[in-house]
ROSE-740408 format. One line per 2 residues: number of its first residue (from 0); their letters; for each residue x, y, z of N, C-alpha, C. Coordinates in pm, 1 decimal. Atoms other than C-alpha are relative to their C-alpha. Layout:
// ROSE-740408
NUM	A	X Y Z X Y Z X Y Z  ...
//
This chain:
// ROSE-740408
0	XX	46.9 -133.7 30.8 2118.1 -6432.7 -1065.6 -128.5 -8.4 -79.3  135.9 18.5 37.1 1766.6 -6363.9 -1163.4 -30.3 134.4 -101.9
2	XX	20.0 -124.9 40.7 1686.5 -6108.4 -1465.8 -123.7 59.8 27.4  132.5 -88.4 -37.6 1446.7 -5810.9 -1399.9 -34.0 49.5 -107.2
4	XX	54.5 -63.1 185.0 1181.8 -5697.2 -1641.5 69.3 119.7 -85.5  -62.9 -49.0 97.5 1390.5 -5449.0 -1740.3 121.2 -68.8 -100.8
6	XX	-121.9 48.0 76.9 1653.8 -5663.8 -1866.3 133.2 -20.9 93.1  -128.9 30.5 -66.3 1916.7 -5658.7 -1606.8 9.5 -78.5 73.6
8	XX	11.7 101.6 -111.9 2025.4 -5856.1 -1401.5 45.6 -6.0 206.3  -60.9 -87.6 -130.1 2066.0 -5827.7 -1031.8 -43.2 -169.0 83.7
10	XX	-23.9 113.5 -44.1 2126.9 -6126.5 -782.6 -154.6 3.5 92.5  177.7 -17.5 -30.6 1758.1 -6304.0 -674.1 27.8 -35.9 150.4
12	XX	12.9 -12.0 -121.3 1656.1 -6240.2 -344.6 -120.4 -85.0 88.5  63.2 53.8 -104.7 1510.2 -6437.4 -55.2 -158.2 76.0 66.0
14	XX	111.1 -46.7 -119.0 1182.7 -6406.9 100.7 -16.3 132.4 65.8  -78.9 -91.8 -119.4 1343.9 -6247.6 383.9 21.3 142.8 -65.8
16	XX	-54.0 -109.3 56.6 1509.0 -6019.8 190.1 -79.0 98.5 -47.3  96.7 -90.6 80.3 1194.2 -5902.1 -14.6 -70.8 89.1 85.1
18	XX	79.3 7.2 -89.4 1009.8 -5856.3 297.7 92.6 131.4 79.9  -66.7 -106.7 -63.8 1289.4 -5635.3 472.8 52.4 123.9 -120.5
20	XX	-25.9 -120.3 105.8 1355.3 -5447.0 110.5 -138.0 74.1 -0.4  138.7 -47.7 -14.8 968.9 -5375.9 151.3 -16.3 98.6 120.8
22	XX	-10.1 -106.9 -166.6 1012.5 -5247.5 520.9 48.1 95.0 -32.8  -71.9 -125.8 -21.8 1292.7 -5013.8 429.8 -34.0 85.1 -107.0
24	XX	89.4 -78.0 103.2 1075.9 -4854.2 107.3 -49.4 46.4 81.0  149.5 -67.2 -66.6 765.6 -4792.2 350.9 110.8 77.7 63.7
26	XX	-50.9 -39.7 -104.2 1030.6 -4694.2 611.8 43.2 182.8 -72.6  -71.3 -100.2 86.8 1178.2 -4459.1 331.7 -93.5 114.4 -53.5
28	XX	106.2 -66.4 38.2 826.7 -4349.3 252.3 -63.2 83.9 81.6  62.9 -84.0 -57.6 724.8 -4293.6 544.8 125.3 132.8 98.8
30	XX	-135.4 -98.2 -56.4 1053.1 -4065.8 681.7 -51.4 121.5 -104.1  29.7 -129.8 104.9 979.7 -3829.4 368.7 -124.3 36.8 -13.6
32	XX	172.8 -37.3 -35.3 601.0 -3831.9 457.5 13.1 73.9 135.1  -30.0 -100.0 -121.3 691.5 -3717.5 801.0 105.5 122.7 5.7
34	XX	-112.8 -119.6 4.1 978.7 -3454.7 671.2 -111.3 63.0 -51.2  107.7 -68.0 76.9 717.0 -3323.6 435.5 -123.0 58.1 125.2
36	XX	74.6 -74.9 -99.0 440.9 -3298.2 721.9 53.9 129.5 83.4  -45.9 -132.6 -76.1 680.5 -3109.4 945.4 7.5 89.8 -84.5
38	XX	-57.1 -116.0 72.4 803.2 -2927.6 690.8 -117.2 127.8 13.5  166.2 -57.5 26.1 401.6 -2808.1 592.3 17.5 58.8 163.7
40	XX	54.3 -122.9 -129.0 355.2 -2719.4 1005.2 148.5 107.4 0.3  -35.7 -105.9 -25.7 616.7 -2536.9 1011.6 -9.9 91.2 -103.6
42	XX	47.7 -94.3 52.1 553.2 -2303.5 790.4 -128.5 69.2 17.7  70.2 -38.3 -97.7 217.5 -2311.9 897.6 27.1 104.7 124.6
44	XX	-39.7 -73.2 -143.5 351.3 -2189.9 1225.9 58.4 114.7 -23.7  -68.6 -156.7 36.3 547.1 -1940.5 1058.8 -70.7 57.9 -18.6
46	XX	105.8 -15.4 70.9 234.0 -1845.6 848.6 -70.2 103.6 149.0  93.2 -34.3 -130.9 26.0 -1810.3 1202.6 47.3 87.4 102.0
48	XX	-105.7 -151.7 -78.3 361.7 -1598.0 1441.0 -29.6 96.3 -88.2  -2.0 -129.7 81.4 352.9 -1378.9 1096.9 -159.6 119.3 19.9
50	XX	129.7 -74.7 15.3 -30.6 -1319.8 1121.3 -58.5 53.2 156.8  5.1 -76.8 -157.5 -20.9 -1273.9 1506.7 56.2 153.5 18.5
52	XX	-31.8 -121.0 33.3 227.7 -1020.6 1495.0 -56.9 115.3 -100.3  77.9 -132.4 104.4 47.9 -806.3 1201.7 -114.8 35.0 93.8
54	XX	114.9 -44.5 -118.8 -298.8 -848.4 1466.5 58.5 111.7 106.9  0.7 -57.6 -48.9 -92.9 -699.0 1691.2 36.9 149.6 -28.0
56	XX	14.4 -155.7 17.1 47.4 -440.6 1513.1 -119.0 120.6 -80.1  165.5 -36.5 -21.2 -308.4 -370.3 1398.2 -59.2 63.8 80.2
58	XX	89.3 -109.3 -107.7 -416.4 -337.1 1665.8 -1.7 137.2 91.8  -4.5 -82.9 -59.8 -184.5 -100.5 1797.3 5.9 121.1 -64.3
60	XX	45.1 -95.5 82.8 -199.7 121.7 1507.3 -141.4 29.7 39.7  146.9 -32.8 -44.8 -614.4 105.9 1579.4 -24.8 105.8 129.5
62	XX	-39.5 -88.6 -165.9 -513.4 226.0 1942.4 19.8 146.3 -22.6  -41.6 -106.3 84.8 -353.0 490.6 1762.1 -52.0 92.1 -54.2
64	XX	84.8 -68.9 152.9 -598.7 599.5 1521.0 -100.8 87.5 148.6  130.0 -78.1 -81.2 -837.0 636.8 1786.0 50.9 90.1 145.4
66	XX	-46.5 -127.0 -119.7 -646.8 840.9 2072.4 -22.9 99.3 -140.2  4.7 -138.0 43.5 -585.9 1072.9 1741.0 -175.1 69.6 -35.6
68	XX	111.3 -54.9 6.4 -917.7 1080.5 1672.2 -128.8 38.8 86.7  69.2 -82.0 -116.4 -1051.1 1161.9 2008.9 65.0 127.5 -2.6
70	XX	-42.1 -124.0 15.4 -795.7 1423.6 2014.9 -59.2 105.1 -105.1  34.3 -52.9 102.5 -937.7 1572.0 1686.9 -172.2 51.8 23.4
72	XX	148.8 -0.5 -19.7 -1302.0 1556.2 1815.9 17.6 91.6 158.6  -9.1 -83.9 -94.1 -1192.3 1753.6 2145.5 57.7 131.6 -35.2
74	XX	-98.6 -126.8 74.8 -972.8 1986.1 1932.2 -172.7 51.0 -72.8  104.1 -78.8 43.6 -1324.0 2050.7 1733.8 -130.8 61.6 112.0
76	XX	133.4 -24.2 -85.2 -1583.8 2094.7 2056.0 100.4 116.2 25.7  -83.5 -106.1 -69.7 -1284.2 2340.5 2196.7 -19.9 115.5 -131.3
78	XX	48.2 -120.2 113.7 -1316.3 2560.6 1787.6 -140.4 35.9 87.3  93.4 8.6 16.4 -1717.6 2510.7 1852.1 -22.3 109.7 101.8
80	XX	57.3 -37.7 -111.5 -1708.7 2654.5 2177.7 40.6 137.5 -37.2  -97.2 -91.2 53.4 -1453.9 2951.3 2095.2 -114.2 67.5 -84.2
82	XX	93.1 -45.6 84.7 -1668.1 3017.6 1787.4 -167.7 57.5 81.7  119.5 -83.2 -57.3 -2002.3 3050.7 2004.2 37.5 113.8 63.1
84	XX	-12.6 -84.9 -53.0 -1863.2 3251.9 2240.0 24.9 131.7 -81.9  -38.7 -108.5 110.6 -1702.9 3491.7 1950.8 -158.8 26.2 -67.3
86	XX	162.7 -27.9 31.0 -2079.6 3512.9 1809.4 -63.6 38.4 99.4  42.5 -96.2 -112.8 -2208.8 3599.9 2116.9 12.0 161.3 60.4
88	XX	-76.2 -61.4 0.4 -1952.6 3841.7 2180.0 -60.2 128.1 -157.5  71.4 -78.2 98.6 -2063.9 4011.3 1816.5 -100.4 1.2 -34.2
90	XX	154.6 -50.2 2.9 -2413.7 3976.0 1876.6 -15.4 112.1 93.6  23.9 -100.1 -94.2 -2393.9 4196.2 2201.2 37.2 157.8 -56.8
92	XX	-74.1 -111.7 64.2 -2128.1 4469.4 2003.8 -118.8 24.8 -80.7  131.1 6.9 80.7 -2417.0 4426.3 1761.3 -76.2 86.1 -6.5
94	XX	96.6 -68.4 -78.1 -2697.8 4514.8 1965.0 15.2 91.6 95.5  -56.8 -135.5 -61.3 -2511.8 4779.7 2144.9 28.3 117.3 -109.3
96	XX	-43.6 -71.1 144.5 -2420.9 4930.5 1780.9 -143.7 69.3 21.1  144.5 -10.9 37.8 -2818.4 4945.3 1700.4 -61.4 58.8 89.0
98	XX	-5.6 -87.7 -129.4 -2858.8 5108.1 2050.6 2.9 108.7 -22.4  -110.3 -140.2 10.5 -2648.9 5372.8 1990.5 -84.0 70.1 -155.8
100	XX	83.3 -87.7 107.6 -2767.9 5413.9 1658.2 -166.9 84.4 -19.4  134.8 19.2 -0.7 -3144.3 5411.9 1730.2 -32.7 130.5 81.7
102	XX	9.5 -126.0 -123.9 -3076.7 5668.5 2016.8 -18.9 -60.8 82.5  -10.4 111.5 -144.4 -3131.4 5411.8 2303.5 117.3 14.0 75.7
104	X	-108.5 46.3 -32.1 -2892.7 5366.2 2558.0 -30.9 -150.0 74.2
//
């Protein structure tokens, strides 16, 4: 048995042994380096479905916005028109008034 700098003692190992206790560290290192990567994309990936879906519902709210606001801009040419005609309409009563009054027919 061979003591280790800490003080204990633990039975001394071969070559071999050091060499395959070395493998199964990296091996150990690298398993929790590759859980960790996946881990990171997926979330990523979650991250990127989450921000797709919001684009789309973006966009279809946008869709949205703008049918209402064509509607709103056809709803005002339809007042505009209404309104001329009604001014028209009490320019003629108007000038038929001022007619009448003036003694004209």
């Amino acid at each position: 048995m061979s003591h280790s700098p800490s003080g204990s003692s633990a039975p001394a190992r071969s070559a071999g042994e050091e060499v395959s206790a070395d493998a199964a560290t990296e091996e150990g290192g690298e398993s929790k380096l590759s859980a960790l990567l996946f881990d990171v994309s997926q979330h990523v990936q979650d991250g990127l479905q989450s921000m797709l879906k919001m684009t789309g519902e973006i966009e279809q709210c946008g869709g949205e916005i703008e049918a209402e606001i064509e509607q709103a801009k056809e709803g005002v040419a339809d007042k505009c028109r209404m309104l001329e005609e009604e001014k028209e309409r009490f320019q003629k009563v108007a000038l038929a008034a001022l007619n009448i009054l003036s003694g004209g027919i």
